[in-house]
Structures are given as C-alpha cells and as structure tokens.
C-alpha positions in Angstrom: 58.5 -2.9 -13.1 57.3 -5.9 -14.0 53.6 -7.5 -14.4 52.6 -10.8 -14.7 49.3 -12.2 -15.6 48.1 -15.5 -14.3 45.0 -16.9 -16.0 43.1 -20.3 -14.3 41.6 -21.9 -17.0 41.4 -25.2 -15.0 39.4 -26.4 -11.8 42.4 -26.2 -9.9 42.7 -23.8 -6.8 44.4 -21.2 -7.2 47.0 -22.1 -4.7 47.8 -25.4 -6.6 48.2 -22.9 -9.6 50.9 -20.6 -7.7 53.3 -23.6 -7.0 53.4 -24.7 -10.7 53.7 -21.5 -11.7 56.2 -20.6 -9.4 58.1 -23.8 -10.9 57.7 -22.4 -14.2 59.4 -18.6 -13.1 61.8 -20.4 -11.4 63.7 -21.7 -14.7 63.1 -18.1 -16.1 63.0 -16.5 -19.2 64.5 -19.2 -21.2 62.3 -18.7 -24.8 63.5 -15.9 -27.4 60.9 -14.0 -29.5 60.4 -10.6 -31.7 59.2 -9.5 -28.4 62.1 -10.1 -26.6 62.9 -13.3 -23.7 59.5 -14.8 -22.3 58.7 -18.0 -20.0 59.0 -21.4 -21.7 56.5 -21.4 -24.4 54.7 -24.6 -22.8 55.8 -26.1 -19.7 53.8 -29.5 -19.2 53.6 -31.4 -15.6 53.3 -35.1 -15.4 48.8 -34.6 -13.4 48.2 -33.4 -17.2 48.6 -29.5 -16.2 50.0 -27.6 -18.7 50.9 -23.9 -18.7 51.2 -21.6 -22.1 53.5 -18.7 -21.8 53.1 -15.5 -23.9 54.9 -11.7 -23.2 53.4 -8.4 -25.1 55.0 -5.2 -24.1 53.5 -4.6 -20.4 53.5 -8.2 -19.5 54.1 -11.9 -19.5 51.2 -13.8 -19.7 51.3 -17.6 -18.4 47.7 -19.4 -18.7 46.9 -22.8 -17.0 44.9 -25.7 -18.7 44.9 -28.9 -18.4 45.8 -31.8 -21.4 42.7 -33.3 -22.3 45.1 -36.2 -24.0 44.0 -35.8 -27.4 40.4 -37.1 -26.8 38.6 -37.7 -29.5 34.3 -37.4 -29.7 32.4 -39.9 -32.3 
C-alpha cells in the first residue's frame, strides 16, 4: 500500500494542485536517497509553482509553494 501526502502551502485550489501534482507522479520516482527512490526532489513550473518532494517510511510527501523569485525586503 501506498500513501501519499499532499500539502497546499499556496492560494491555489486544490484542483489546480492535483494536475501539477499529477504531472509530477507521472515522471515517477526518479530521485535516489538513504530512504530509498522518491518524487523529484523539486519539480518547478513556469506560473512560479514549485513542488518539494520528500519520502519517510509510510509515505511520500510532495508540498506545494510558490517561488517568491528571490525577493528581497529593505
């Protein structure tokens, strides 16, 4: 069995967050850790979404935000 966690750290709907994530599974587990093959570590789409992969030993773990382009604050 397998279990996947999805976590929405952006403003986007969760259906909008399905497709790229479904984008993302579709390439598979393509990164090699201790932990064994995961999702790409960081998978980045050209609206500025980006989606972090991670796997402990229950479950992959992909969580959504969004590339604030290196903004800086003065």
């Amino acid at each position: 069995m397998e279990k996947l966690i999805i976590e929405n750290r952006t403003e986007l709907l969760m259906a909008d967050v399905i497709y790229l994530v479904a984008r993302v599974i579709s390439g598979g587990k393509i990164s090699k850790t201790s932990k064994g093959k995961q999702y790409c570590f960081c998978t980045t789409f050209s609206n500025g979404i980006v989606i972090y992969a991670d796997k402990n030993k229950l479950s992959d773990k992909l969580i959504i935000s969004e590339d604030k382009g290196g903004e800086k604050s003065e």
